[in-house]
Every structure is written in C-alpha cells, then in structure tokens.
C-alpha positions as CSV (number, residue, x, y, z in Angstrom):
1,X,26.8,-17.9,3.6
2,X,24.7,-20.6,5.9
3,X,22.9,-17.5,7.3
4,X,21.7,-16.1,3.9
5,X,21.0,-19.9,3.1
6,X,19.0,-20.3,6.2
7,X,17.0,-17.0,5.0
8,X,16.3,-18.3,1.5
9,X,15.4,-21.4,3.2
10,X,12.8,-20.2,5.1
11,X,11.2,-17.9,3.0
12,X,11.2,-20.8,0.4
13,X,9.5,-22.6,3.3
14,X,6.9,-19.7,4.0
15,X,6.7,-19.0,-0.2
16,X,5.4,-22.7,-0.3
17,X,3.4,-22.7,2.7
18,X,1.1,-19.7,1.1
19,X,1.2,-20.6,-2.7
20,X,1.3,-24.7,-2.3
21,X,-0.7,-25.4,0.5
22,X,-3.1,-22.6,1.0
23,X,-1.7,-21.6,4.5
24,X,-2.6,-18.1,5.7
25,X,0.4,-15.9,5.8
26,X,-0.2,-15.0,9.4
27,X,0.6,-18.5,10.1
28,X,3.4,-19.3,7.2
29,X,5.2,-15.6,8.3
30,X,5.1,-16.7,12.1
31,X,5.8,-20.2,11.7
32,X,9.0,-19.2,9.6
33,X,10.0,-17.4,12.0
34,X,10.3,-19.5,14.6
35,X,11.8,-22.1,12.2
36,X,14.4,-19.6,11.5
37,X,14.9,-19.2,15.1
38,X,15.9,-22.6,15.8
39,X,17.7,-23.8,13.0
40,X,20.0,-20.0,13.4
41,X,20.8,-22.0,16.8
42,X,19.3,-18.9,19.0
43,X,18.2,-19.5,22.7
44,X,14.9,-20.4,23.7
45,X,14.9,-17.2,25.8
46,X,16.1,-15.0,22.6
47,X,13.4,-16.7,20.6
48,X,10.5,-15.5,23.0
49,X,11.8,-12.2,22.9
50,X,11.8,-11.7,19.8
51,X,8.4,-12.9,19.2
52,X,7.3,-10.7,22.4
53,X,9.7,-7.5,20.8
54,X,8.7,-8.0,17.2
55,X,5.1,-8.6,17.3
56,X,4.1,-6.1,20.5
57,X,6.4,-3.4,19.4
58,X,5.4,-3.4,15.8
59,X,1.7,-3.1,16.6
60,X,1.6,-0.6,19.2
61,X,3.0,1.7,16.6
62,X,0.9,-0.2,13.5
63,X,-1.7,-2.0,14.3
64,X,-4.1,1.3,15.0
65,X,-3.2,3.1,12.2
66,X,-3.9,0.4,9.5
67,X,-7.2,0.1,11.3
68,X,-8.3,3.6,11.5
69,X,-7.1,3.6,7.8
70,X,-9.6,0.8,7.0
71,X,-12.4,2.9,9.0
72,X,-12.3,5.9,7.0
73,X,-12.3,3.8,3.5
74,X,-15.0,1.8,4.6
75,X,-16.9,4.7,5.5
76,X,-16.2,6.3,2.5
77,X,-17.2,3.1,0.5
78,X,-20.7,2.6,2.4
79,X,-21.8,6.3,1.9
80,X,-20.9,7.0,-1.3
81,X,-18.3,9.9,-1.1
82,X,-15.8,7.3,-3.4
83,X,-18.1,7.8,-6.2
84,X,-18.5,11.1,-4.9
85,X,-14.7,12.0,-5.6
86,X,-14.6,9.9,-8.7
87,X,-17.0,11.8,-10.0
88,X,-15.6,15.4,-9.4
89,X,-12.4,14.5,-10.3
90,X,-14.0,13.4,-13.7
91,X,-15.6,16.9,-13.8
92,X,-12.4,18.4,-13.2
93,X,-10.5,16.3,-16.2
94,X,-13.3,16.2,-18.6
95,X,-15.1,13.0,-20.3
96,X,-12.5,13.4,-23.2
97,X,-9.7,12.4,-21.3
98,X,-10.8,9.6,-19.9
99,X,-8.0,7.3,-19.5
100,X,-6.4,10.2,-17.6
101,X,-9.9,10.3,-15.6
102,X,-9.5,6.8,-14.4
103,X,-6.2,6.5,-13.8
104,X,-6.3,9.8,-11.1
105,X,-9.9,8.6,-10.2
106,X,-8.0,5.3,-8.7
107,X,-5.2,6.5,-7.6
108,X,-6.8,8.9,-5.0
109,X,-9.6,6.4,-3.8
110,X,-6.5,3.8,-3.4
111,X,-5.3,5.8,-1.0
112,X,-8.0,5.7,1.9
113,X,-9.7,2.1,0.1
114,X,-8.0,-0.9,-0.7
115,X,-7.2,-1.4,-4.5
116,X,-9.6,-4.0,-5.1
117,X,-12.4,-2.3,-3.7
118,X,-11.5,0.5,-5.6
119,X,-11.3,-1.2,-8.6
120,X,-15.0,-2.8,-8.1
121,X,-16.8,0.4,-6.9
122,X,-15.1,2.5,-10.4
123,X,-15.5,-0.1,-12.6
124,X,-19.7,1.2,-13.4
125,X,-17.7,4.4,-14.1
126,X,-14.6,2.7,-16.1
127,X,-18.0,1.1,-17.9
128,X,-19.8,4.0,-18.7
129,X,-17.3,6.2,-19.8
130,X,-15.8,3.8,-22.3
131,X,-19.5,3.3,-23.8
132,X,-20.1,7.2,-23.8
133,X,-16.6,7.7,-25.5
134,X,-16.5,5.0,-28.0
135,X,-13.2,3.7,-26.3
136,X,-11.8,0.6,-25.8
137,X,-13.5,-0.6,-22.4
138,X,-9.5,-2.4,-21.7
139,X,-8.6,1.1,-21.7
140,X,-10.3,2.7,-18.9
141,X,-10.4,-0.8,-17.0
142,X,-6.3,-0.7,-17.2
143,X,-5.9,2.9,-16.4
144,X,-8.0,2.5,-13.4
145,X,-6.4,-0.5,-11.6
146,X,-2.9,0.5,-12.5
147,X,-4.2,4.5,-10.6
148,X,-5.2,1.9,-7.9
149,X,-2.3,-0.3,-7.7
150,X,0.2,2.9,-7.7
151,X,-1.0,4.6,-4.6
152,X,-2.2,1.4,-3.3
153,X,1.5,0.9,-2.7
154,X,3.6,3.7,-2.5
155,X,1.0,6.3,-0.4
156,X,0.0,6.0,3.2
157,X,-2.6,5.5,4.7
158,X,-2.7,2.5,2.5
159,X,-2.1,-0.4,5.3
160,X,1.2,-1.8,3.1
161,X,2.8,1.8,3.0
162,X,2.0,2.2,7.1
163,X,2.7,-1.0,7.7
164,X,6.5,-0.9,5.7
165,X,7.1,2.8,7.0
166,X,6.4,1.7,10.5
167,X,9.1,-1.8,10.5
168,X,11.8,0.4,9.2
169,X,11.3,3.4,11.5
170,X,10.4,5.7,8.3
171,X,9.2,9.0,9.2
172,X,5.2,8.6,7.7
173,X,5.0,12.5,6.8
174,X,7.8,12.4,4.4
175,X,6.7,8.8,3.4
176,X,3.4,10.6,2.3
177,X,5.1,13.9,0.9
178,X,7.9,11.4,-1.3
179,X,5.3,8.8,-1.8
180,X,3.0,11.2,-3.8
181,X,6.0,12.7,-6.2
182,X,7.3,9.0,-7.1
183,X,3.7,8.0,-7.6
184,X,2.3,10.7,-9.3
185,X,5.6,10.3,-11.7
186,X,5.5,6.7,-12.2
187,X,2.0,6.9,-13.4
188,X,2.9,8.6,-16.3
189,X,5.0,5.9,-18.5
190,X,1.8,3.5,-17.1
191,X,-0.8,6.4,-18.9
192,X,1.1,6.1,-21.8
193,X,1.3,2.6,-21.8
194,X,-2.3,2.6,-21.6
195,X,-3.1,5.3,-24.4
196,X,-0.6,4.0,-27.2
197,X,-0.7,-0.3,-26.3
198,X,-3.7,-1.0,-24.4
199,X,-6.6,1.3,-26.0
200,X,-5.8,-0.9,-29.2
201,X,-6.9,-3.7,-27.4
202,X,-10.5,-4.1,-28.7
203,X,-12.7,-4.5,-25.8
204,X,-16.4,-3.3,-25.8
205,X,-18.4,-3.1,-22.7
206,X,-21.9,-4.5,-22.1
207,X,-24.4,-2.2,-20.9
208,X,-23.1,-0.6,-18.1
209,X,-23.9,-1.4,-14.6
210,X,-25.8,0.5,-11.7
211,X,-23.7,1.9,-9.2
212,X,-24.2,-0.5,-6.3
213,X,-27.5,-0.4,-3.9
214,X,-26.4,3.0,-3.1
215,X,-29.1,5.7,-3.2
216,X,-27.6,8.6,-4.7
217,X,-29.6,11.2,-2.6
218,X,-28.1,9.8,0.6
219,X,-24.2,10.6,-0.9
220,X,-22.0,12.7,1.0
221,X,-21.2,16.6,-0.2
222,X,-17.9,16.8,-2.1
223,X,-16.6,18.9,0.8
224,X,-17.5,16.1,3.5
225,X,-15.9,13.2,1.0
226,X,-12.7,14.7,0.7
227,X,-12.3,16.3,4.4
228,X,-11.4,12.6,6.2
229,X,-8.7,11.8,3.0
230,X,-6.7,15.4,3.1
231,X,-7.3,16.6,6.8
232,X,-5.0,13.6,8.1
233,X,-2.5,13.9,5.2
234,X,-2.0,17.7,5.8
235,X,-1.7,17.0,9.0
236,X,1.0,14.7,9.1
237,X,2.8,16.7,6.3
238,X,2.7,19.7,8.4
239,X,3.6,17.8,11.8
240,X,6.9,16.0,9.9
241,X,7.6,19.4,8.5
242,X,7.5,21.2,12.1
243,X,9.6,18.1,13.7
244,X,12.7,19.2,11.1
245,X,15.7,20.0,13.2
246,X,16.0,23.9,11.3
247,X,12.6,24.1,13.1
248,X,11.3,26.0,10.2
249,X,8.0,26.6,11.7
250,X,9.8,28.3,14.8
251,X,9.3,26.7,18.1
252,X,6.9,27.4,21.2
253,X,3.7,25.4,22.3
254,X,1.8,25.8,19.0
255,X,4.8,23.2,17.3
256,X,4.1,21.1,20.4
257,X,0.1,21.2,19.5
258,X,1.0,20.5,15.6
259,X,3.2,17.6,16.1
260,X,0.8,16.3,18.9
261,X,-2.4,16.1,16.5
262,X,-0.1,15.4,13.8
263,X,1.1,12.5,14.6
264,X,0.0,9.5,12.7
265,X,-2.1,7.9,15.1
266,X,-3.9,11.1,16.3
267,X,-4.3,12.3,12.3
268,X,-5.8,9.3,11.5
269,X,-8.3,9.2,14.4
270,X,-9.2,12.2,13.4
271,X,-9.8,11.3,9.7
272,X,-11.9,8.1,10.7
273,X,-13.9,10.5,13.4
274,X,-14.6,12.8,10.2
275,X,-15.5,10.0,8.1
276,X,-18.4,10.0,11.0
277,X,-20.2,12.9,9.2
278,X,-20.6,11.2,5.5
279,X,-24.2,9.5,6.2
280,X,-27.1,11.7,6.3
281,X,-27.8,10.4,9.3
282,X,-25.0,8.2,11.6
283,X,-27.1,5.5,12.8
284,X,-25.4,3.7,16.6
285,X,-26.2,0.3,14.4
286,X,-23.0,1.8,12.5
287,X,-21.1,1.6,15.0
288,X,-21.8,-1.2,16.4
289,X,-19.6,-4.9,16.4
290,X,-22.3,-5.9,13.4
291,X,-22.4,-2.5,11.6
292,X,-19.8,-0.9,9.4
293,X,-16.8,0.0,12.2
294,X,-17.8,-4.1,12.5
295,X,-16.9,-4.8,9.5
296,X,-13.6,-2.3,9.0
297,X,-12.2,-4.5,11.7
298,X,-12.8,-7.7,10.0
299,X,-11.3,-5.9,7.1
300,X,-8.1,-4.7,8.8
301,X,-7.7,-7.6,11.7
302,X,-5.4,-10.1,8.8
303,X,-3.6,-7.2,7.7
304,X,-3.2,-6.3,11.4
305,X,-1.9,-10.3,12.3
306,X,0.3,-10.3,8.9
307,X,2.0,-7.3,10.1
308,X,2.8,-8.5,13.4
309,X,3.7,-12.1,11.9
310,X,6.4,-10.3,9.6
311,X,7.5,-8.2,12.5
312,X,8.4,-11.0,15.0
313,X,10.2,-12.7,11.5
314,X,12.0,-9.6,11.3
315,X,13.0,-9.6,15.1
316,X,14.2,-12.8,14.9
317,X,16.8,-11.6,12.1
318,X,17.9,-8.6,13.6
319,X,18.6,-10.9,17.2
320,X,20.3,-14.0,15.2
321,X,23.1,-11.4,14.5
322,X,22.0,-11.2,10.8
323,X,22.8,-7.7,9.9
324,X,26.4,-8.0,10.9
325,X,27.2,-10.5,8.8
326,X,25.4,-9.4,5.9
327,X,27.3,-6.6,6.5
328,X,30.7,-7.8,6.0
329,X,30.0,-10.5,3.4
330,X,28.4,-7.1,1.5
331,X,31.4,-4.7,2.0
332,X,32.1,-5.0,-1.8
333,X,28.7,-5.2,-3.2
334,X,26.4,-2.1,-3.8
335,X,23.2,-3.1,-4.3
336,X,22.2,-0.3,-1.6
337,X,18.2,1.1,-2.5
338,X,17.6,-2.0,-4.8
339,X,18.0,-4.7,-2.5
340,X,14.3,-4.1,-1.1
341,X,12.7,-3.5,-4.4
342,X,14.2,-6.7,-5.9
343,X,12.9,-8.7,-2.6
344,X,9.6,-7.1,-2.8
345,X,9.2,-7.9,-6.7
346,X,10.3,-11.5,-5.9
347,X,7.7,-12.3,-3.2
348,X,4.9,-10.1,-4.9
349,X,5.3,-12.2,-8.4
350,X,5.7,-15.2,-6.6
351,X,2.6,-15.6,-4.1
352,X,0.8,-12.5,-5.4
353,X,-0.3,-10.4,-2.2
354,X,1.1,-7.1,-2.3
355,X,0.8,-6.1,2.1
356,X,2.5,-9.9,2.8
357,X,5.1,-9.2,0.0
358,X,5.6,-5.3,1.4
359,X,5.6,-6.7,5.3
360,X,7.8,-9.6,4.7
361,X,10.2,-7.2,2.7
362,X,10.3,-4.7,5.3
363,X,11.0,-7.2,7.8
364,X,13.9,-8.8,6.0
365,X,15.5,-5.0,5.3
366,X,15.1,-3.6,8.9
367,X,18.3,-5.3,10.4
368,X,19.9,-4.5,7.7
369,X,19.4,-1.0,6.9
370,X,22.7,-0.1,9.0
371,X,24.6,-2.4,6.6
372,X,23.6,-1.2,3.3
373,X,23.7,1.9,4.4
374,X,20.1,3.1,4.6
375,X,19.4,4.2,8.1
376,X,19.2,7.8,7.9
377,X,16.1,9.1,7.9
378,X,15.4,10.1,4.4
379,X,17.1,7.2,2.8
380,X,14.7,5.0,5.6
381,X,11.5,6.6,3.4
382,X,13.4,6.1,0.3
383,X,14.1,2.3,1.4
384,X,10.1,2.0,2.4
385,X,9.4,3.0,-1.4
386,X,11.4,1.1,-2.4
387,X,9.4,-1.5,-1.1
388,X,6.4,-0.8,-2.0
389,X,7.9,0.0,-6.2
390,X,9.1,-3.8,-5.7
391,X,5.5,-5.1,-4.7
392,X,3.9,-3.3,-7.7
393,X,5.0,-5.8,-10.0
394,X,4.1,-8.4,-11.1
395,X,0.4,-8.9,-10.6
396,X,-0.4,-11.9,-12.3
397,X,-2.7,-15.1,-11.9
398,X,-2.1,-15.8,-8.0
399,X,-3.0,-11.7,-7.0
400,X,-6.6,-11.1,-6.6
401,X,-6.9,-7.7,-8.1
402,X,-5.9,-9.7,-11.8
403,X,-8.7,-11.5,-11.5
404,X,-10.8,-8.7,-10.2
405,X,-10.1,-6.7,-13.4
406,X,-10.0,-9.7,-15.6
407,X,-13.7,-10.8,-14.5
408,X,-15.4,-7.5,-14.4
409,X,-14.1,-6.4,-18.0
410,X,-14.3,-9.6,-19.6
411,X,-10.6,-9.6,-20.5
412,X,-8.9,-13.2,-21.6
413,X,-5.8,-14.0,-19.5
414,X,-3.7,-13.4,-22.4
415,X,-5.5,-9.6,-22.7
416,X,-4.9,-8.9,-18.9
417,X,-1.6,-10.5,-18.8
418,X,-0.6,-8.1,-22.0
419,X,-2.5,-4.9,-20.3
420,X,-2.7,-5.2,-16.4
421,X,0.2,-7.7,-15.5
422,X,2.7,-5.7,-18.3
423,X,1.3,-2.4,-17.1
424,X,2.5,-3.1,-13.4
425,X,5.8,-4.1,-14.5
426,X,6.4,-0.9,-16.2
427,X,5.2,1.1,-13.5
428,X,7.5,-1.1,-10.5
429,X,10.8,-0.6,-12.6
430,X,9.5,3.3,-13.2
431,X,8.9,3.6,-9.1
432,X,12.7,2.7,-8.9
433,X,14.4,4.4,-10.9
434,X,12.5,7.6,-9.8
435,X,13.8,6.6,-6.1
436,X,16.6,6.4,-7.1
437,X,17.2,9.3,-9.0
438,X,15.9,11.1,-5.7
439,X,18.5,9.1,-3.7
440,X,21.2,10.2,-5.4
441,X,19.7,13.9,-4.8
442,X,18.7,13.6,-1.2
443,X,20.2,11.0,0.5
C-alpha cells in the first residue's frame, strides 16, 4: 500500500507541476521520477541506472521513429499533399456525405500529422462543405476533429501510438494492423453521434477561408501524397506478418530482406525519404537546420524529451520492485486490459495532453504487464490500445485541440463541451470495449 501511495503521490506531484504551475512535462515527468526514486528508498547507484536504462534505452528504439514520423507530416503539410488526400477522399465519399467525408478525411491525415495541425489545415474544407451543403458548420467541425483525435491515438506513426508501443515492447506491425480495426470501429458510434446530436447544433460558417498560402499548382500528385503514408505501413504489416513463428511467408533471404526494410525505423526512413519527392522542386534550403527538416525537429524534439522523461519514470518503477508487489496485492483483483485505459483517461482529463498522458501511462503499465497478466505479445498491443482509448477522452478546456476547434468554428464552450469534449468520451469508452471484445478473442 505505501508503494501505490508513493505512485499516486508523485504523479499528484507531476499532475500539479504541469496543470498548476506551468512546468513542462519533460521536467515534471523527470523530476518525479527521481522524487519517486528517493522517497521508494532506492540506491543512488539504482537511481542513475535507471535514469541511464530508461531514458537511453527508450530512445534508441523511439526517439527516431517519432521524428521521421514528424518529417513525413511536415512534408506532407508544406506541399500540399494533406489537402491533396482530403480532397480525393472527398471525391471518393461524395459532397452529400459530408460528415462521413470529414470524419475519414481526419482520421487518415492524423495519422502521418499531428491532430491539431490536421484540424487547422481541414477546417477551409470542414468550412466549405458545410456552406455548399447547407449543414450545420458544428457538424463537419466535430466529425473532423473527432477523425483526427481517433487515429491521432490509436494508429502509429502517430508519435503517442510509437511512443506507447515502443515502452511496452508492443510489436508496431500488429499495433498498426489492430490499431486500424478498433479505430475504424470506434468511429462509428462518434459518426452517429455527430449526425443524430451534433448536426442539430445550429452553427453557420462565415465565408469560408482560403486554403493557406499554398499555391495549388505546386501540390503534389495524389499518387506521390499517399506513397510516404502507406509504403511504410505496408511495410511494417508485411514485415510483422513474415516475423510470425508459422513463418507463413516461408523462410530464405527474401524474409530476411522484408523484415530488414520492414522494420520500423527502416519503414519510416523510407517514408520521410519519399516524402522528399512531394515539392515540384526539393530546394537544399529544405533541408537545411532553418528549412522544413528544421522545423520537423523542433516539432518532434518535446515529444522526443517527454518520451524519454516518462521512460526513465518508468525505469525507476520497474527497479523499486513495483511490479511484484502490485502483483500480489492484485492476485484477487481483475482489472486486467482496463487498468491502462482508466490511467490514461485520468491523466488525459486531468492535464489535457494526450502523448504525456499516453507516455506516462505506458510507463506506469510496463513493470507491470507481467502482473496483470499482459505480457504476451498480442495482449502487449492490446494493452498499448488500451492506452491510447484512455487518452481519447476527455478533451476539454486544458487540451489544445478544444480550443483549436472551439476558436476556428466559433463554438461557445458550452457547444464544444456538448459536441467535441462529449464526442471524445463516447469514442474512449467505444475504443475499450472494442479491445476488449478482441481480448477476449485473441489473447
């Protein structure tokens, strides 16, 4: 009991830290740790290995594929090929669904671009469509953040799905493969939710907006937008698939070659090298500290510095002996797949980012997967969902992306807490019990 008070403790500690006092979570995740450290009564010597362990180990596997992540969405951002696959996705749906246009218009630019990002670059579109339509503006706004805030969770290479999947040891090609059926499946109490409750909310949209400084004759092909997003993701489906011990692709040097370019690092490499072909022209000024790769490592350096934070907190639980007495003081208690989601809904409500809530999660679980018996591979990917259903919910007043939607569609708080802040909940509680449908199936 005084080690799961010294946890609550310190997360209270690095909770108050962030919300309170404006502390960046780099800092309040480290910090915590070490305070953790010492008050758990561990060596000097065990606390500088774990901070060596957790942060160095975590990143060597981590740290490069959040920011070749970050590469390819930026470059995808700066060209144009986002609106690019907005746009043909639209042509494949058709204007008259529109909801269902922005909801799948998000949730596949989510997966390469951050959420808020995607949010701001579809909102001309959200705009549009609602003014061509004669539809409640709230209804496309809502469809498209809660598209963005699904994948943005549960699908790698978003930086919070690599980032849990690589502190619990989950296999990324079934994270990506399981990721995409729970997603794809929780989005549809959210479309409903937005069809029957949310178009009633009566929203119109001022004159719709240009589409950035972009110039439209300088955007990528549809082929060229798309190659740097499904490239990788095949390629670590196909390499996860060959690495199954029936060896269902056979074995010989071309499974060594498929697991070799399909492993996550490599994949994603390759999807930010592709990414290289979306200007009309790649200018070196691109490439440079101050151009665009620059700027993706701005982007992805405090994602990069959280993760390792939350590792080394992480480290520092699993060497204070934590999982084996969580493990007998849970011998009667089954809260098995749920654990990590109701951690990760906690911290996401609470301080409102949805990577710290994911990474801190993740760290917390990872001594204890043993314990409540999640270690096997597939429940490991299940678990990592899990986390990422949790940090869906509930984005409120302290997340960003509220007031991102709230500000660009001239919502009230009241509207956005009644569309965007309910529409998260539904789709977090929907994410779990999906997984754990699957659990029961699979694990």
């Amino acid at each position: 009991m005084l080690s799961i008070f010294l946890i609550l403790l310190v997360l209270a500690i690095i909770l108050l830290a962030i919300v309170k006092f404006d502390i960046h979570p780099f800092l309040a995740l480290f910090g915590g740790a070490l305070i953790y450290g010492l008050l758990a009564g561990m060596s000097t010597d065990l606390i500088l290995k774990s901070i060596s362990e957790g942060f160095g180990g975590v990143l060597g596997s981590v740290g490069l594929l959040i920011l070749f992540g970050v590469i390819l969405g930026t470059f995808l951002e700066k060209t144009g090929g986002a609106i690019v696959i907005a746009e043909r996705i639209l042509s494949w749906i058709g204007k008259k669904s529109v909801n269902l246009t922005m909801m799948l218009g998000g949730y596949v630019l989510s997966i390469p671009v951050f959420g808020d990002s995607t949010i701001i670059m579809m909102n001309p579109i959200a705009k549009s469509l609602a003014l061509k339509s004669n539809r409640s503006y709230a209804g496309t706004m809502i469809a498209l953040s809660l598209g963005a805030m699904c994948s943005h969770s549960l699908v790698p290479p978003t930086p919070g799905p690599i980032a849990t999947a690589g502190i619990l040891g989950a296999d990324l090609g079934q994270m990506i493969f399981w990721g995409i059926i729970v997603s794809l499946l929780t989005l549809i109490p959210g479309y409903i939710f937005v069809n029957r409750f949310v178009s009633k909310i009566p929203l119109k949209p001022k004159l719709a907006e240009a589409e950035g400084q972009l110039d439209r004759k300088l955007f990528p092909s549809v082929f060229k937008s798309f190659l740097p997003i499904v490239i990788p993701l095949l390629l670590i489906i196909l390499a996860s698939i060959a690495s199954y011990p029936t060896q269902p692709l056979g074995t010989g040097r071309h499974i060594t070659i498929i697991t070799f370019i399909g492993s996550p690092v490599l994949a994603l490499l390759i999807g930010a090298i592709l990414s290289f072909a979306l200007p009309k022209k790649l200018d070196k000024k691109m490439l440079s500290t101050s151009g665009w790769i620059g700027e993706a490592l701005l982007i992805a350096a405090p994602v990069i510095f959280i993760t390792g934070a939350g590792a080394v907190f992480g480290k520092m639980l699993q060497n204070s002996g934590i999982g084996a007495l969580v493990s007998e003081g849970m011998q009667d208690a089954n809260w098995g797949i749920f654990l990590p989601f109701l951690i990760a809904f906690a911290l996401k409500t609470v301080q409102g980012s949805t990577t710290v809530a994911m990474i801190t999660t993740a760290s917390i679980i990872a001594p204890l997967l043993g314990p409540l018996g999640l270690d096997s591979e597939t429940m490991k990917v299940l678990t990592a969902l899990s986390v990422g259903a949790g940090a869906i919910a509930i984005s409120h007043a302290n997340d960003s992306g509220f007031w991102v939607v709230t500000q660009l569609s001239g919502m009230t708080i009241k509207q956005g807490n009644q569309s965007h802040s309910l529409g998260t909940l539904i789709m977090g509680v929907t994410a779990i019990g999906i997984i754990y449908v699957i659990s029961l199936m699979v694990g």
